[in-house]
PyMOL commands that place a pseudoatom at each C-alpha (Angstrom):
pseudoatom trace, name=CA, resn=UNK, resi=1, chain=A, elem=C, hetatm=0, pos=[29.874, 49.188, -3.651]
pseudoatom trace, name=CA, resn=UNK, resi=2, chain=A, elem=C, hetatm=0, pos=[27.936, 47.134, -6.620]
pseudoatom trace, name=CA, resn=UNK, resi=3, chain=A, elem=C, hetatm=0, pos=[30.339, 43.786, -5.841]
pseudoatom trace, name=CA, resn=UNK, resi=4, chain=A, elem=C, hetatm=0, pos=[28.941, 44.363, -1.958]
pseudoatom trace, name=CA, resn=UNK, resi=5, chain=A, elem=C, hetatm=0, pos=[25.736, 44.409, -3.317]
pseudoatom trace, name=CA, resn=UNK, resi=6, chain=A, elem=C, hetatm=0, pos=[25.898, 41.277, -5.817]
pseudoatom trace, name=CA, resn=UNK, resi=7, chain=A, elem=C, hetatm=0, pos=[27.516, 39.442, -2.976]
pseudoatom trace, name=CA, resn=UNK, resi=8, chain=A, elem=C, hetatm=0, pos=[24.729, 40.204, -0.148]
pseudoatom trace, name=CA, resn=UNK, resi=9, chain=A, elem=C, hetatm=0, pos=[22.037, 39.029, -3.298]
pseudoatom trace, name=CA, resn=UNK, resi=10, chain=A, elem=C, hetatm=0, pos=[24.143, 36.008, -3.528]
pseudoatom trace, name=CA, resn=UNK, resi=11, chain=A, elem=C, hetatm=0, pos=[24.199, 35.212, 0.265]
pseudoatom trace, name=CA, resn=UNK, resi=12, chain=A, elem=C, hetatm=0, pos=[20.407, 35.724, 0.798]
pseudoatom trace, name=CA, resn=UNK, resi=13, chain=A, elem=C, hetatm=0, pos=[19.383, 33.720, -2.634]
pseudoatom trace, name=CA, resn=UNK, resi=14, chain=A, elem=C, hetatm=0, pos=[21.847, 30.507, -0.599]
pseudoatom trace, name=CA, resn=UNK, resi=15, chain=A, elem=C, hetatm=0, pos=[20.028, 31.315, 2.546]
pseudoatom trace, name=CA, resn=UNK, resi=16, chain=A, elem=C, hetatm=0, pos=[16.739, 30.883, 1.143]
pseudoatom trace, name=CA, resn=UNK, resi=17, chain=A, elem=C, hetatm=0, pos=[17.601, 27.572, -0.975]
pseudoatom trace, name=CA, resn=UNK, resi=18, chain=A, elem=C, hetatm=0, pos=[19.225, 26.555, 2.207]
pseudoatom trace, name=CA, resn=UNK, resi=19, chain=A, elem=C, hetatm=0, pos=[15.675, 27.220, 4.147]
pseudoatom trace, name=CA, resn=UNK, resi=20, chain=A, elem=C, hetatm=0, pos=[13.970, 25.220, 1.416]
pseudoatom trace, name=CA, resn=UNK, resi=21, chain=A, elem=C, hetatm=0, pos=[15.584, 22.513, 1.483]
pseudoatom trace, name=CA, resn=UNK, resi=22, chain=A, elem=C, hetatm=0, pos=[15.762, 22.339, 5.449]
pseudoatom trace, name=CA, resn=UNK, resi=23, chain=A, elem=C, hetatm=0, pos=[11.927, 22.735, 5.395]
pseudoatom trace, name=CA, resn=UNK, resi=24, chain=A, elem=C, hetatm=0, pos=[11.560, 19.610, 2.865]
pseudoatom trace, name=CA, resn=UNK, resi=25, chain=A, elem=C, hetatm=0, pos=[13.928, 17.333, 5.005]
pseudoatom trace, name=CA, resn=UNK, resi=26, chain=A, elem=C, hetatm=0, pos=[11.757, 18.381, 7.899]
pseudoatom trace, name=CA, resn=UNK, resi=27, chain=A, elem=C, hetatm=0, pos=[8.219, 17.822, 6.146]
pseudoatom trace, name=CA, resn=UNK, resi=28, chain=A, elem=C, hetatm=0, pos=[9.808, 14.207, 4.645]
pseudoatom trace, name=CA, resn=UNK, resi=29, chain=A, elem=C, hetatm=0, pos=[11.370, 12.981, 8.150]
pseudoatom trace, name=CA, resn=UNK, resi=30, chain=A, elem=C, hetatm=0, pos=[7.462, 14.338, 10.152]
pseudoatom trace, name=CA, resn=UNK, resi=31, chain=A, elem=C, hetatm=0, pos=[5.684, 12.002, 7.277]
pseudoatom trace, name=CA, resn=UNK, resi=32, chain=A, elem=C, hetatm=0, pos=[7.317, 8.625, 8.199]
pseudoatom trace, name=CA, resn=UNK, resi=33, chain=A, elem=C, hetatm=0, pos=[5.304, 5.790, 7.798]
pseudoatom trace, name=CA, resn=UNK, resi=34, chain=A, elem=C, hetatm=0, pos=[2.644, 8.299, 6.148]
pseudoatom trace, name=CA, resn=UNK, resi=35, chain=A, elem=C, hetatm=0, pos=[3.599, 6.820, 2.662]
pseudoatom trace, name=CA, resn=UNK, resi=36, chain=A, elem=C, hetatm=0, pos=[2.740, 3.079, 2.352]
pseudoatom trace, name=CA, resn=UNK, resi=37, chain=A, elem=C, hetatm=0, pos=[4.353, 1.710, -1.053]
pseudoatom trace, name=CA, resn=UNK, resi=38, chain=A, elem=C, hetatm=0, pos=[1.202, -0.724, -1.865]
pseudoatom trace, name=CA, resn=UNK, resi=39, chain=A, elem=C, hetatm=0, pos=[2.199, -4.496, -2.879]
pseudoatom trace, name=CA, resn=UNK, resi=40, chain=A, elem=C, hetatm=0, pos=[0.764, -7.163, -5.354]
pseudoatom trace, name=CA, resn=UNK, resi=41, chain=A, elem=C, hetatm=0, pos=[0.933, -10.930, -3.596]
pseudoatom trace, name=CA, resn=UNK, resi=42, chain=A, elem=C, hetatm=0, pos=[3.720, -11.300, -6.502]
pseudoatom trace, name=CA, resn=UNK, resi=43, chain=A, elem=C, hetatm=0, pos=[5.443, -8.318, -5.784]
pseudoatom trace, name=CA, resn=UNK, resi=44, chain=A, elem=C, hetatm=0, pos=[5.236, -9.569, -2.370]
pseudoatom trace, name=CA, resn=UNK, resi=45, chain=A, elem=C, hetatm=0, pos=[7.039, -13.078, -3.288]
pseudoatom trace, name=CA, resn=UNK, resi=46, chain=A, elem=C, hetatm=0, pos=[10.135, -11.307, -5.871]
pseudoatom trace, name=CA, resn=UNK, resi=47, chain=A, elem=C, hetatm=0, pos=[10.720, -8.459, -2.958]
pseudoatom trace, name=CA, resn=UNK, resi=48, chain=A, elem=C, hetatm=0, pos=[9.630, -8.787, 0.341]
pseudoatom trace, name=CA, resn=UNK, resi=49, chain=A, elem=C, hetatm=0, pos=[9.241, -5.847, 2.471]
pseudoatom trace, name=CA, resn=UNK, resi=50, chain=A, elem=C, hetatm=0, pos=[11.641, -5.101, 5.688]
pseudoatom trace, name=CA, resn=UNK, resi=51, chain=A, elem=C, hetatm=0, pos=[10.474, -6.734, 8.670]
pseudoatom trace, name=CA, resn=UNK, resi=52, chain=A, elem=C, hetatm=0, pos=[8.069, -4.710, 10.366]
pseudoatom trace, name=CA, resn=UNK, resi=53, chain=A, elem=C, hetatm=0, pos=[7.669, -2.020, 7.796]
pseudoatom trace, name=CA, resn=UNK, resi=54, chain=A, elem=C, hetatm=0, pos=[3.929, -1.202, 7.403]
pseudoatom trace, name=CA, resn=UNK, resi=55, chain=A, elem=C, hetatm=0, pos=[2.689, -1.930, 3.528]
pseudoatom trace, name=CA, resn=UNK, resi=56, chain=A, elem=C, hetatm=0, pos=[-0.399, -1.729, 1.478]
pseudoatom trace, name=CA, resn=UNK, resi=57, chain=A, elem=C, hetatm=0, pos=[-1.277, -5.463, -0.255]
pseudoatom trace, name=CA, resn=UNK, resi=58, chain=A, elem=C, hetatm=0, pos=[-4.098, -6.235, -2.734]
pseudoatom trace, name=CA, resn=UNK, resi=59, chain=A, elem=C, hetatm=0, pos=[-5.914, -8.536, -5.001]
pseudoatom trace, name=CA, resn=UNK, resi=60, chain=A, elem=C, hetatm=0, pos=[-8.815, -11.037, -4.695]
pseudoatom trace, name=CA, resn=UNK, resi=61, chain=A, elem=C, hetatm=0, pos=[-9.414, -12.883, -2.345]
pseudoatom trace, name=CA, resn=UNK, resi=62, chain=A, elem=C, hetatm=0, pos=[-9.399, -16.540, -3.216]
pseudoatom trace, name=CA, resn=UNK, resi=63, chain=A, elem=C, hetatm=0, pos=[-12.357, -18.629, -3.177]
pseudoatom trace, name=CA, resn=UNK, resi=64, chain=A, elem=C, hetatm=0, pos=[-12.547, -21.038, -0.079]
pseudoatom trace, name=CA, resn=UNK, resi=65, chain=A, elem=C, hetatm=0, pos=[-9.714, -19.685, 1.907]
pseudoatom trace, name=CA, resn=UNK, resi=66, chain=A, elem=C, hetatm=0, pos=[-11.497, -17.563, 4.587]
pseudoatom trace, name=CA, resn=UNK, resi=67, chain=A, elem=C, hetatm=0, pos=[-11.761, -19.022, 8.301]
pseudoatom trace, name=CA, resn=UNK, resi=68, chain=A, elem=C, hetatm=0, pos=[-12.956, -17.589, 11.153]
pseudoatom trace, name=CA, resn=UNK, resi=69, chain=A, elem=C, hetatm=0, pos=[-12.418, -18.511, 14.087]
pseudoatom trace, name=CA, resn=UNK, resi=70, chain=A, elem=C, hetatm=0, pos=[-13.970, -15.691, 16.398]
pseudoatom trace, name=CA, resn=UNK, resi=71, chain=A, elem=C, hetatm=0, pos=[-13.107, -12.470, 15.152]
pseudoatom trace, name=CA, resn=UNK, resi=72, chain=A, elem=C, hetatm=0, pos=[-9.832, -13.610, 13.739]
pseudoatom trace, name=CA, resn=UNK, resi=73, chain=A, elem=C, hetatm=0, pos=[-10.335, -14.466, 10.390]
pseudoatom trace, name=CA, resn=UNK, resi=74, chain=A, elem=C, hetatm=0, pos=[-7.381, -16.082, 8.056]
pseudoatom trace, name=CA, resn=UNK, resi=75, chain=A, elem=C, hetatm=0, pos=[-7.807, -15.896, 4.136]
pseudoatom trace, name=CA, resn=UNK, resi=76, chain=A, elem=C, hetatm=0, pos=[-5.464, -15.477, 0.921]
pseudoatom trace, name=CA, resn=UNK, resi=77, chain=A, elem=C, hetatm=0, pos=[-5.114, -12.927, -1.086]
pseudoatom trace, name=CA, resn=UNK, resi=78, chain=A, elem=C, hetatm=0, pos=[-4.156, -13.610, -4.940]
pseudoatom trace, name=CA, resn=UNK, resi=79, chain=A, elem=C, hetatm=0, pos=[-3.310, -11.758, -8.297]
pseudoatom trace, name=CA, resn=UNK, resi=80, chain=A, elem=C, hetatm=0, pos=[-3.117, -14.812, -10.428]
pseudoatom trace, name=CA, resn=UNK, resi=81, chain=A, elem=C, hetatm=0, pos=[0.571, -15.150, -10.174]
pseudoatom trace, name=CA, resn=UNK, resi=82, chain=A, elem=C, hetatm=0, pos=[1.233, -16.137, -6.550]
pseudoatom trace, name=CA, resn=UNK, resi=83, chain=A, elem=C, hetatm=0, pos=[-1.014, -16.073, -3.221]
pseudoatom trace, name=CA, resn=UNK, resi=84, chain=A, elem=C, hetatm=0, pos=[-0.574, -14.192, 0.447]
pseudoatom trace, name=CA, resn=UNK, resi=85, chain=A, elem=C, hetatm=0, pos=[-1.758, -15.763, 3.682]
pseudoatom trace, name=CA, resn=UNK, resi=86, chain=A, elem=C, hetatm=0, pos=[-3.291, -12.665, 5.427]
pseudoatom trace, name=CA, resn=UNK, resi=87, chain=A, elem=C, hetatm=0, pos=[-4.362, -12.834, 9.473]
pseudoatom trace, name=CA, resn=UNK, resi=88, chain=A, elem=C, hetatm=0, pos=[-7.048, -10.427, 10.559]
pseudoatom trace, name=CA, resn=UNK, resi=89, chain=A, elem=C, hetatm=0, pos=[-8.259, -9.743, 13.936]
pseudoatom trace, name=CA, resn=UNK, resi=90, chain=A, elem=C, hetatm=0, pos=[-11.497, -7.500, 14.104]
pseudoatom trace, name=CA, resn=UNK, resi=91, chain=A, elem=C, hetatm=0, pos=[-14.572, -6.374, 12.341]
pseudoatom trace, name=CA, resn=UNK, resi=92, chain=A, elem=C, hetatm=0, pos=[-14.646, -6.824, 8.813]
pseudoatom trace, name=CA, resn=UNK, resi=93, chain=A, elem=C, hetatm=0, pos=[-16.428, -4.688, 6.440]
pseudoatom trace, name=CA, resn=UNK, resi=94, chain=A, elem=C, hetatm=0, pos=[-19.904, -5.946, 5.313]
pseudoatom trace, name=CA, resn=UNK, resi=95, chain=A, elem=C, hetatm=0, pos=[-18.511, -6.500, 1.813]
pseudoatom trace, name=CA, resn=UNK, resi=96, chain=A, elem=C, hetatm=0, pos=[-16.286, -8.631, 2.192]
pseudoatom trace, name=CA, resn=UNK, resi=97, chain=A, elem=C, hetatm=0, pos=[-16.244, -11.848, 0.212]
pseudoatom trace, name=CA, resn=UNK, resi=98, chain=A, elem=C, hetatm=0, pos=[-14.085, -14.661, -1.405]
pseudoatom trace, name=CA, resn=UNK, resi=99, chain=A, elem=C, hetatm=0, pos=[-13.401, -13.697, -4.692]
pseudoatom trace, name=CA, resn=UNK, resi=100, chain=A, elem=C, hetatm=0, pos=[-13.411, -9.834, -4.367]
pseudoatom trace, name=CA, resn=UNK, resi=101, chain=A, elem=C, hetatm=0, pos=[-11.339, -7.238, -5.069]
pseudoatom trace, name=CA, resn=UNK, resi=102, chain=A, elem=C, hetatm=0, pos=[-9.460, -5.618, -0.979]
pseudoatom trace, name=CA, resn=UNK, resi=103, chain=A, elem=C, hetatm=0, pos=[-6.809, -4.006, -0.010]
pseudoatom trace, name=CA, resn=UNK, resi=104, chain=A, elem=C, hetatm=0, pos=[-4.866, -4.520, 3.443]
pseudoatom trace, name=CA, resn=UNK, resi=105, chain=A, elem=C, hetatm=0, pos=[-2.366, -2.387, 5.042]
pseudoatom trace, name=CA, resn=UNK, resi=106, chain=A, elem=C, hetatm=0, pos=[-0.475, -4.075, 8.220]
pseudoatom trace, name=CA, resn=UNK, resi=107, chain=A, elem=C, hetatm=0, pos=[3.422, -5.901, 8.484]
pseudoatom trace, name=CA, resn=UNK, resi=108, chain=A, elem=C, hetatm=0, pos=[4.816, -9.297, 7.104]
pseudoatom trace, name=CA, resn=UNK, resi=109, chain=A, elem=C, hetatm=0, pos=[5.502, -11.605, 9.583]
pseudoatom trace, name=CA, resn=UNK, resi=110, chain=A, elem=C, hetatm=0, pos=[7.451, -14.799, 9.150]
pseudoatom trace, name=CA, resn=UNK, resi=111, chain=A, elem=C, hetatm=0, pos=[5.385, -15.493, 5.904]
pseudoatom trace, name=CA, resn=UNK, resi=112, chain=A, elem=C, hetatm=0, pos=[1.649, -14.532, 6.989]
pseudoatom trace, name=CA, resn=UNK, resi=113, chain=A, elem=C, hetatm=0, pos=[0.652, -10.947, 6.336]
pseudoatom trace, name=CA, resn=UNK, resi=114, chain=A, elem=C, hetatm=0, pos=[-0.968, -9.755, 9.663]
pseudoatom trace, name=CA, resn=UNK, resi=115, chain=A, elem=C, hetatm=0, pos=[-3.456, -6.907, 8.872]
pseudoatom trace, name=CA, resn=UNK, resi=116, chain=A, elem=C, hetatm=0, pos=[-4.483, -4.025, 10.820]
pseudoatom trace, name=CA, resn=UNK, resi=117, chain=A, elem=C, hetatm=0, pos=[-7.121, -2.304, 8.481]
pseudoatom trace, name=CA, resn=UNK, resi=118, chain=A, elem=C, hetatm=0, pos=[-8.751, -3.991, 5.633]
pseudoatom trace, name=CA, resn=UNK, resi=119, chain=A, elem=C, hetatm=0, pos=[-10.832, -2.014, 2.767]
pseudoatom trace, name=CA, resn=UNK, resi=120, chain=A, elem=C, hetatm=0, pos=[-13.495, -3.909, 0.928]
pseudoatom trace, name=CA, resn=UNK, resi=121, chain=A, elem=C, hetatm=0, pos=[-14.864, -3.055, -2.586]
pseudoatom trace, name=CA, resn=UNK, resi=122, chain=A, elem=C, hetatm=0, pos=[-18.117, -1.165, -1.965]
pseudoatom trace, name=CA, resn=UNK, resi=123, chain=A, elem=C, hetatm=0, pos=[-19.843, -2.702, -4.811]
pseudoatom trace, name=CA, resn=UNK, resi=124, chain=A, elem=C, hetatm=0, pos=[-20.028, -5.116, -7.517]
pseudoatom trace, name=CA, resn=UNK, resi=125, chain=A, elem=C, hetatm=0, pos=[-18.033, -2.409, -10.559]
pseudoatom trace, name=CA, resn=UNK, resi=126, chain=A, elem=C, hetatm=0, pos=[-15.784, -0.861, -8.353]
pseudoatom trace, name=CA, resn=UNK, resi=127, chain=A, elem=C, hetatm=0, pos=[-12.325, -2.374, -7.460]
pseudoatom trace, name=CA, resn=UNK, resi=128, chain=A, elem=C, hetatm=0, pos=[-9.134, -0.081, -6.139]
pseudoatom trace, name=CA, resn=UNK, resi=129, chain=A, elem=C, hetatm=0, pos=[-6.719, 1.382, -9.320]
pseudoatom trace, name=CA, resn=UNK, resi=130, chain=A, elem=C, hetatm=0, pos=[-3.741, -0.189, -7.806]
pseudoatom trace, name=CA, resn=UNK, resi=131, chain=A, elem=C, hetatm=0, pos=[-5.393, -3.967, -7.528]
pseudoatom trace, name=CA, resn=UNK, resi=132, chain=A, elem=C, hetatm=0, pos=[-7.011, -3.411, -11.163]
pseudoatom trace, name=CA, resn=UNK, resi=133, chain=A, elem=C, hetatm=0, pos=[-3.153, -2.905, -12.436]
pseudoatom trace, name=CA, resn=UNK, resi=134, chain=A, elem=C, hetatm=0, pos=[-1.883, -5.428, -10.538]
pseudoatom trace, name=CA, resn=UNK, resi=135, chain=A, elem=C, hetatm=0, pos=[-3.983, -7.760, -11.652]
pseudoatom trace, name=CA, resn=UNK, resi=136, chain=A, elem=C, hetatm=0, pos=[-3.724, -6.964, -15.393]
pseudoatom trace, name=CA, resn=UNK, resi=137, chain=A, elem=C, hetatm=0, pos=[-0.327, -7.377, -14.957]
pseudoatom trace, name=CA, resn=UNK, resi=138, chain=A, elem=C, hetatm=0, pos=[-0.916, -10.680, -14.234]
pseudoatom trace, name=CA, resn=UNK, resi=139, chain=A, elem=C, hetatm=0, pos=[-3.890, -10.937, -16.685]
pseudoatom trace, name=CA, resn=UNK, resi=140, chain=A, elem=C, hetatm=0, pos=[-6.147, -12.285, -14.298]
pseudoatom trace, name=CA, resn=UNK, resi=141, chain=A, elem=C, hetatm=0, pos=[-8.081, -8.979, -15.000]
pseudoatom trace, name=CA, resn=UNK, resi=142, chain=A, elem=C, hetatm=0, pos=[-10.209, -7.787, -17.836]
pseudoatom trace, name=CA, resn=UNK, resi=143, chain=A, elem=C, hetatm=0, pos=[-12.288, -4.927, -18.132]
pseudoatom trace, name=CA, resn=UNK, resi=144, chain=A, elem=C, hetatm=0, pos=[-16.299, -5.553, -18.543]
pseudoatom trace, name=CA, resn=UNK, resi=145, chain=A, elem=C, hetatm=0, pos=[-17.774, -3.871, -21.619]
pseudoatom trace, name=CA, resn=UNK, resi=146, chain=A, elem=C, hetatm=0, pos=[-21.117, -2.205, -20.756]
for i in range(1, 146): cmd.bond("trace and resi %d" % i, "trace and resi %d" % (i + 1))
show_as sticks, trace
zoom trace
């Protein structure tokens, strides 16, 4: 009777691994394209992305490089170490200026990173964590002292 007993504890503690694990396959498949690995322009150059795969780029944006031409605008992005041609087709936010601090999220195309949504600094201390790191990687950045 107690070996019945340890063996029905046994079966019910694998049944409810077995329901854990099924329920993080199932939250991990439902998030997709939910979790965007963000690039630097040289991360971008080492180890390109898969074609098509929607990713998260940032750095400044160089000085004299934006053109519009409608509401398509064409710029690069840099980090000090190597530059991105970005495409951008839309509204973009009032901030946005050469020699700022963005972000990006869109697909590499043959080259020429086509945006779908790009996120401006919103003012003149702020910049995003992961384009701060990236750029003091490349030590382009340095911290102001207040």
């Amino acid at each position: 009777m107690a070996g019945l007993k340890k063996q029905r504890r046994i079966q019910l503690i694998i049944a409810g691994f077995s329901c854990l694990f099924a329920g993080f396959v199932v939250i991990y498949l439902a998030a997709g394209d939910a979790f965007q690995y963000f690039y630097s322009p040289s991360d971008l150059a080492a180890k390109p992305p898969a074609q098509g795969q929607i990713i998260r780029i940032g750095g400044l944006v160089e000085g004299g490089s934006i053109e519009k031409t409608g509401q398509t605008v064409r710029f690069t992005v840099t980090d000090g170490g190597a530059t991105v041609p970005v495409v951008f087709t839309g509204i973009l936010p009032d901030l946005f200026t050469e020699e700022q601090g963005m972000i990006a999220t869109g697909v590499m195309s043959e080259g020429v990173f086509e945006a779908q949504e790009i996120l401006a600094k919103h003012d003149e201390e702020y910049m995003p964590k992961e384009v701060m790191d990236a750029l003091k990687e490349q030590g382009v950045y340095q911290e102001t002292e207040e």
